[in-house]
N, C-alpha and C positions, 0 to 999 in steps of 0.2 A: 332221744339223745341220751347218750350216758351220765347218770348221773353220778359216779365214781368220781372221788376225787384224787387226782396229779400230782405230785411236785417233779420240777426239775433238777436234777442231778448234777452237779456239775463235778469232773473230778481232774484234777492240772495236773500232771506226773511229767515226771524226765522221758526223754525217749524212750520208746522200748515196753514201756511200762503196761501200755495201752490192754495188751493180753491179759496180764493180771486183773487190772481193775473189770476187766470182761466176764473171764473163769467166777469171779468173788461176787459182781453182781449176777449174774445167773445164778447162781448157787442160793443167791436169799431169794431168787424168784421173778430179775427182770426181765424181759424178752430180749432184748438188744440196746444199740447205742449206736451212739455218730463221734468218731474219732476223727479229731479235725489237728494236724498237725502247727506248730504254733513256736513261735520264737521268745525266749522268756527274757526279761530283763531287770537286773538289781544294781545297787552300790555296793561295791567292795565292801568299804566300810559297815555295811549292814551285816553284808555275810559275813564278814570277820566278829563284828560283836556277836551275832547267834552262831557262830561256828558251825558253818556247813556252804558246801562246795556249790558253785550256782551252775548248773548247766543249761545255758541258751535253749539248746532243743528240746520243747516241750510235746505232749500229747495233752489235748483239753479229751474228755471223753464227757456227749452228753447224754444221759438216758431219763429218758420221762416215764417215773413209774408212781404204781398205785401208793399212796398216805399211807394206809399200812404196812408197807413193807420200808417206810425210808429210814426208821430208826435201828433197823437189823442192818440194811447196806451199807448204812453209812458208819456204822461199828464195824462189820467186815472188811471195808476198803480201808480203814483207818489203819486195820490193824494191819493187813495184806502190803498197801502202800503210804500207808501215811508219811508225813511229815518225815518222822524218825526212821523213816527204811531207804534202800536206796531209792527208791521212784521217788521219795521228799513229795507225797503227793500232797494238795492243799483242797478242799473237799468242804462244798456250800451249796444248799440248794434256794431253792426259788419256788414262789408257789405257782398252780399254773391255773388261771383261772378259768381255759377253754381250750376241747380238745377237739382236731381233726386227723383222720388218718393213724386213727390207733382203732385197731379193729374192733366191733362188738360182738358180741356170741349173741348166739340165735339159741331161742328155749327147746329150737328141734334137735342141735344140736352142737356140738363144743367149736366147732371151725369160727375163724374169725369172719367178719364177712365184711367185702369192703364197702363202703359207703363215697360215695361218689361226692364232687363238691357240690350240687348241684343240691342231690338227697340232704347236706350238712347243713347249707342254708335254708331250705325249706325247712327244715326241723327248728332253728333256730328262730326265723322268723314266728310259725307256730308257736312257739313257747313266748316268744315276744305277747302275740295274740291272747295266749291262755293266760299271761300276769295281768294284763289290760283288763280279760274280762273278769277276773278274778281282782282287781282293784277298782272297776266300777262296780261291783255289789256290796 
């Protein structure tokens, strides 16, 4: 199993916006994302005390990348779409404690290789087994 560590990315922009927050993370290094379209909602009164415009139609964009690259992306998307630009993007991640379906490299060579659910549970369980015997000795 990989033992690399995750975080997930979350990034909420105005419509539209989705492209940018894409172009800015590839750039520091992600593979991809899931752009899930989304309906946003405030109180007037909020937006008039922070001055700025609410636009209902949102883009969430998720992408699950490597620990060392979150503090490069998440200064790049900030600066790309944050808050203060038009996308008003709003940008927080999450940590991810377990991964499936993000490919591994192989030492023969660079290509991802997929791993099956089948392969991901057996591995899991295995490493279940290895802490067990590694905690009755």
């Amino acid at each position: 199993m990989d033992d690399k560590k995750y975080e997930l990315v979350v990034c909420i922009v105005n419509k539209g916006f989705h492209e940018q927050v894409m172009v800015a993370a590839k750039n520091c290094g992600a593979k991809g994302g899931t752009v899930i379209n989304a309906r946003g909602t405030s109180k007037e009164d909020v937006a008039k005390r922070f001055d700025y415009i609410v636009t209902p139609e949102k883009e969430i964009v998720l992408m699950v990348v490597p620990l060392e690259i979150k503090d490069d992306l998440l200064h790049a998307l900030y600066k790309e779409v944050g808050f203060n630009t038009p996308g008003q993007g709003i940008l927080f991640t999450v940590p991810v404690d377990e991964t499936a379906g993000i490919g591994k490299k192989s030492a023969k060579n660079e290509k991802a290789e997929e791993v099956s659910y089948e392969e991901y549970q057996k591995s899991k369980e295995e490493a279940k087994t290895d802490v067990k015997e590694e905690e009755s000795k």
